[in-house]
C-alpha positions as CSV (number, residue, x, y, z in Angstrom):
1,X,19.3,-11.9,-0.3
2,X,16.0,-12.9,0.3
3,X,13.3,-11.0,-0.5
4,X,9.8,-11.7,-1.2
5,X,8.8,-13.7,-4.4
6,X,7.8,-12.2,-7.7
7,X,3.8,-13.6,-7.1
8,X,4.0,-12.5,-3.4
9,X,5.0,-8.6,-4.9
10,X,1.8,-8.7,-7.4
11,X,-0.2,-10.2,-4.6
12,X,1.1,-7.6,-1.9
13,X,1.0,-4.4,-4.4
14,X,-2.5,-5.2,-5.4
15,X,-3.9,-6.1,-1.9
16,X,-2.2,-2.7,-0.6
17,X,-4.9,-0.9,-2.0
18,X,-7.9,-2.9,-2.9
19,X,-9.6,-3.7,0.4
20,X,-12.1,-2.1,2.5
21,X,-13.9,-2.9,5.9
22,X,-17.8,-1.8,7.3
23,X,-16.8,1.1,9.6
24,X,-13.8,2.5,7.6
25,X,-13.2,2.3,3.7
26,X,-10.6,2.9,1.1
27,X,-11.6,6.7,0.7
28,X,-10.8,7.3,4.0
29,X,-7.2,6.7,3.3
30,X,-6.6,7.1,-0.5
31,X,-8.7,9.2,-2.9
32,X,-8.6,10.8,-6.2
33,X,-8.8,14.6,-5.4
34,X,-10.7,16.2,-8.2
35,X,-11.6,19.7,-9.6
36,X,-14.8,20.5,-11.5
37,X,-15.0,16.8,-12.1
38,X,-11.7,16.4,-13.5
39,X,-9.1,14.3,-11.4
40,X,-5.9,16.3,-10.5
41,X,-3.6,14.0,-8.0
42,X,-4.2,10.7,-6.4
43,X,-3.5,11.6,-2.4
44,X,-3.1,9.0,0.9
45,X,-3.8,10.1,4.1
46,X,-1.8,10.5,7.5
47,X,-4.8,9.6,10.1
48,X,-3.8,11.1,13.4
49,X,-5.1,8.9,16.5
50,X,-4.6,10.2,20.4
51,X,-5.2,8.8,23.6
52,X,-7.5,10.3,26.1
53,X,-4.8,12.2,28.3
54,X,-3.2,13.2,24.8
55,X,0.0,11.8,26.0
56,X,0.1,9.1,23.3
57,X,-0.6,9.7,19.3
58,X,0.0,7.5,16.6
59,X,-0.7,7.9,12.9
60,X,-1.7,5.5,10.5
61,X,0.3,6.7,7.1
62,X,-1.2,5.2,4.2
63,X,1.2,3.7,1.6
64,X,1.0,3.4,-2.2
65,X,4.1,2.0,-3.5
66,X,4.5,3.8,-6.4
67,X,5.0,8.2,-6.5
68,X,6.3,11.3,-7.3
69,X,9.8,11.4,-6.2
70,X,8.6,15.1,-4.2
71,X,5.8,12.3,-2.1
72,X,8.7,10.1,-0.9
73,X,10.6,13.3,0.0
74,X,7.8,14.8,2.0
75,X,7.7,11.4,3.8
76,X,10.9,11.4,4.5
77,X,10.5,14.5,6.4
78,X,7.3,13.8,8.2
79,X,8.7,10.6,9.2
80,X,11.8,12.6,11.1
81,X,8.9,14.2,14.0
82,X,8.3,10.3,15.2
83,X,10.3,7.9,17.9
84,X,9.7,5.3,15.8
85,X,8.2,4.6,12.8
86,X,6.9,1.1,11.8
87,X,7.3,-0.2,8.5
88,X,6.1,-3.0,6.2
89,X,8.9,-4.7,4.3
90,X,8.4,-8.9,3.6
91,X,11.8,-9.4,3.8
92,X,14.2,-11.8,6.3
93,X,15.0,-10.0,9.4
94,X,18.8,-9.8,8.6
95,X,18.7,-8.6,5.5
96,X,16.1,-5.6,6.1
97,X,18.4,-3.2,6.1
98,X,20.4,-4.0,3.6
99,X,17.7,-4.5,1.0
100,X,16.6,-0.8,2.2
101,X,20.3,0.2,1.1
102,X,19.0,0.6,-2.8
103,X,19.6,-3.6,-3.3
104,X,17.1,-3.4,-5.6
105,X,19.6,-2.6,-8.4
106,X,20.3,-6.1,-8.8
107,X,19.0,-6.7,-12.0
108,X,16.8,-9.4,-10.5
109,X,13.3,-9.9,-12.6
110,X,11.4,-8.1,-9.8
111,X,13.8,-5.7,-9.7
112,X,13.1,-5.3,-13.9
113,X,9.5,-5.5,-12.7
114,X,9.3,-2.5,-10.2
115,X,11.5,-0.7,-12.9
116,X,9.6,-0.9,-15.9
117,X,6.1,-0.5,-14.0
118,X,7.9,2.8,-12.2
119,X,9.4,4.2,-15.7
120,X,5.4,3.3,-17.4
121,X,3.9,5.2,-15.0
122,X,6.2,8.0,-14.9
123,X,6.4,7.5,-11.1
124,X,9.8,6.1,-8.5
125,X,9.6,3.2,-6.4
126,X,9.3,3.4,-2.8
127,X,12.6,1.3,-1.9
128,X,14.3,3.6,-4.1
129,X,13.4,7.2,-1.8
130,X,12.6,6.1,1.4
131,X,15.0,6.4,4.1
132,X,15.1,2.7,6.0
133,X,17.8,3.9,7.4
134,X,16.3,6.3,9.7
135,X,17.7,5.7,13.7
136,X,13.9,6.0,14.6
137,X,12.5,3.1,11.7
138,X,11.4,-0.1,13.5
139,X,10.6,-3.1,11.3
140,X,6.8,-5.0,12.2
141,X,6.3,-7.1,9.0
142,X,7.0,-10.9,8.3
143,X,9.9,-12.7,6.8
144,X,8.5,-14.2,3.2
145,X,8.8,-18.1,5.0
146,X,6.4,-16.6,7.5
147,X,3.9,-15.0,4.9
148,X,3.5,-17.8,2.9
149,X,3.5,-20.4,6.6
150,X,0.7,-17.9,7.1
151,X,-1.2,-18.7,3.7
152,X,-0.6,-22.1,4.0
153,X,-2.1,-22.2,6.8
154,X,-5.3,-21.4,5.5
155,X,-4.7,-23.5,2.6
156,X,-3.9,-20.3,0.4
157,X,-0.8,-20.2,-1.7
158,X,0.3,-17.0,-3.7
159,X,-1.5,-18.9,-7.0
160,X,-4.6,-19.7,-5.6
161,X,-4.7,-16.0,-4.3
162,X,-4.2,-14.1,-7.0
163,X,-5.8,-16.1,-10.1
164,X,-9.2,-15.9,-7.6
165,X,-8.1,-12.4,-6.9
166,X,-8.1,-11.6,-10.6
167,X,-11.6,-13.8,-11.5
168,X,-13.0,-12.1,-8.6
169,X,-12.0,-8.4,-9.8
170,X,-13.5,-9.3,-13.7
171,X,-16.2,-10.5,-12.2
172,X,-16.9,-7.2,-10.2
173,X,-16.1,-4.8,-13.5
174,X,-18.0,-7.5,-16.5
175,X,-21.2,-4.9,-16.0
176,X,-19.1,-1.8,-16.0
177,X,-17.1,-1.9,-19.3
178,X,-18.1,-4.4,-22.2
179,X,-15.9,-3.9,-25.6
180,X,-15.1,-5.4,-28.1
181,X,-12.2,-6.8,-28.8
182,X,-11.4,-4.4,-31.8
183,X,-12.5,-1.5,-29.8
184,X,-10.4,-2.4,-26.6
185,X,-7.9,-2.9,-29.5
186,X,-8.1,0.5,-30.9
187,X,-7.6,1.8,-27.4
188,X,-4.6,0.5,-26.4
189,X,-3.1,1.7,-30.0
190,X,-4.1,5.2,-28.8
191,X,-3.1,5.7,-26.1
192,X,0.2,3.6,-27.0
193,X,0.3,6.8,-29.8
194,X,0.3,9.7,-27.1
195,X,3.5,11.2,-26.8
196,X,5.4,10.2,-24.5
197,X,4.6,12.2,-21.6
198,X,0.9,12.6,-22.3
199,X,1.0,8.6,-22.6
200,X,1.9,8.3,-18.7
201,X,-0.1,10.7,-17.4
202,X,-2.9,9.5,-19.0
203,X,-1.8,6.0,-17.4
204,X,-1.3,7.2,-14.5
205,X,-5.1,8.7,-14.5
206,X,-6.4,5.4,-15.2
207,X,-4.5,3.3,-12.7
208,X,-5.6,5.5,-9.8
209,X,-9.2,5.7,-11.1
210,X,-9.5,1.9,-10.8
211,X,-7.3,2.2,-7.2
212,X,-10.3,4.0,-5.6
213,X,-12.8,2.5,-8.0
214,X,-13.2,-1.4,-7.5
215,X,-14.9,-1.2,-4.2
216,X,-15.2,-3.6,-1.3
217,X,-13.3,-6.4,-3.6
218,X,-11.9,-7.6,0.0
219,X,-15.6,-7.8,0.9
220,X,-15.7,-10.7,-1.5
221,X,-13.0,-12.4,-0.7
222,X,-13.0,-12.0,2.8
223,X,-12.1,-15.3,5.3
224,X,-9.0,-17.4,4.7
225,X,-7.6,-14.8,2.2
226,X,-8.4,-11.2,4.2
227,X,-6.7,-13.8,7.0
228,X,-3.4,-14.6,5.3
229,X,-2.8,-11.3,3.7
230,X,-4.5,-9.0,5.7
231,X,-4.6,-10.1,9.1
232,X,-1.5,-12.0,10.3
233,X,0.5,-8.7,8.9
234,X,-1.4,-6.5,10.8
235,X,-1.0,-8.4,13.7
236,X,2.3,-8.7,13.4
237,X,2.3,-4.7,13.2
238,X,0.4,-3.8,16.1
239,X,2.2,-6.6,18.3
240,X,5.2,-4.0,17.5
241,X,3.4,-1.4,18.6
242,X,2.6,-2.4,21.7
243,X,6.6,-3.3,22.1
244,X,7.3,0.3,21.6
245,X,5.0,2.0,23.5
246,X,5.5,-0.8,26.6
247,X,9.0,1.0,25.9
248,X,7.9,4.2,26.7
249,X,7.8,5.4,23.3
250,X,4.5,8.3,22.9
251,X,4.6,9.6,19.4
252,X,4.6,6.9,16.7
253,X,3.8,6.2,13.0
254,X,2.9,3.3,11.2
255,X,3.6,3.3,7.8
256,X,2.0,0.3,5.5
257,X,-0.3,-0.1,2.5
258,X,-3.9,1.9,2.4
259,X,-5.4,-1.7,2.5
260,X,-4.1,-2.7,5.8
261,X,-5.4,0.6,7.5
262,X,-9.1,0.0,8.0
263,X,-8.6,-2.9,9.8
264,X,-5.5,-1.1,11.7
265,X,-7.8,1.8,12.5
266,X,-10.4,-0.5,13.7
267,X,-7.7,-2.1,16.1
268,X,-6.6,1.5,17.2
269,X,-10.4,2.5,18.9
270,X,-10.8,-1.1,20.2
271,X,-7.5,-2.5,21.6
272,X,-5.4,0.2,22.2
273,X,-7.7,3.2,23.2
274,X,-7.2,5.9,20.8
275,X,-9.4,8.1,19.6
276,X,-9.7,9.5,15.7
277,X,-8.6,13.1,15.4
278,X,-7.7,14.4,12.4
279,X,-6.6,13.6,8.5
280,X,-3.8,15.1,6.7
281,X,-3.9,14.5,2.9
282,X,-0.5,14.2,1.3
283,X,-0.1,14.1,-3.2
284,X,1.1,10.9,-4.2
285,X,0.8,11.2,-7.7
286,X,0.0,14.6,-9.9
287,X,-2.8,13.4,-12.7
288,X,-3.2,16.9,-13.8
């Protein structure tokens, strides 16, 4: 089975969430929710759009890859009110489904990967609770020989992308932490001393901090990048979208990373009419 590379999973997990455009940002679709300053869950955001007559809605659901097992649930549920419900998945088009049948117990090294980063965090894997076997799920994503045609075509491989990706991102944060390397040191030895389940949460804390915390990093590497990674899957997305509602189809979801929906929502008002009506908030992970 084919599914998409170990760079291309780094690239796509990292991408899902750091990106931002001028009229809509990151905050409007994932946010630390916090009380008296102190942070308490890490939430994404159902954003409800509706046409003029009202007669066709369609909500953008925000997707972080990683949750609490009761966040895929919930999901699973809200996902049952939709005809159809269009997902992200870089996978060939004949093996969707099957990789949505729990393949990824294959003992591959992304399949080690997800596991490891899943069990760190204290958190599941999406693959592993979501139901792509819904009659009402409709895949609009690319194969991985599509993706990387994509890239290539702006002269971007998966390399290239993510080592500028990276330089960019410790380029952004060199003013906002400087340690030393003893103190950084000392860090990870404490936190590696937590007990177990203080040790995750307290991971899982800082992970979502720097989710909503490295701002417009897309804004810096906008162009060929934004293009290959950004673009081309939300086109193929909303080229879907039209399919379905050519097919008479009035209530719809689509359901793909937080850092494909600015540009999505942007593509909602202007091409297909529909007007911004209201945010649901949904806990993704509990930092309490």
């Amino acid at each position: 089975m084919r599914l998409l590379s170990l760079p291309i999973f780094f690239l796509l997990f990292v991408f899902s969430i750091h990106t931002a455009q001028a009229e809509y940002g990151m905050d409007d679709f994932v946010r630390v929710a916090k009380t008296d300053r102190q942070a308490t869950s890490l939430d994404t955001a159902i954003v409800h759009y509706v046409s003029t007559d009202g007669k066709t809605k369609v909500d953008l659901v925000a997707a972080v890859h990683l949750g609490n097992v009761a966040y895929f649930s919930k999901l699973n549920q809200v996902f049952k009110q939709y005809d159809a419900v269009l997902y992200e998945l870089v996978a060939e088009e004949e093996h969707v489904k099957s990789l949505a049948q729990k393949d990824q117990s294959s003992g591959s090294t992304l399949s080690s990967l997800q596991t490891g980063f899943s069990s760190m965090l204290g958190l599941s894997f999406q693959l592993e609770h979501i139901d792509y076997q819904a009659k009402n799920f409709v895949h609009a994503d690319l194969s991985p020989e599509e993706l990387r045609q994509a890239m290539s075509a702006q002269g971007e491989t998966t390399e290239t992308i993510i080592l500028r990706l990276i330089a960019t991102s410790l380029a952004a944060n060199e003013n906002i932490t400087k340690k030393s390397d003893f103190e950084a040191m000392l860090e990870i030895a404490q936190i590696l001393l937590k007990p177990e389940s203080e040790r995750k949460g307290y991971l899982r804390k800082l992970f979502a901090e720097s989710i909503t915390g490295v701002k417009d990093i897309m804004s810096l590497l906008k162009g060929p990048i934004s293009d290959a990674i950004i673009g081309v899957r939300n086109k193929e997305a909303l080229s879907v979208l039209k399919e379905e509602l050519r097919q008479g189809k009035q209530h719809l979801a689509i359901y793909y990373g937080a850092g494909h929906m600015p540009e999505m929502a942007l593509s909602l008002e202007r091409d297909f009419g529909l007007k911004r009506a209201t945010t649901e908030w949904i806990e993704a992970w509990d930092l309490k």
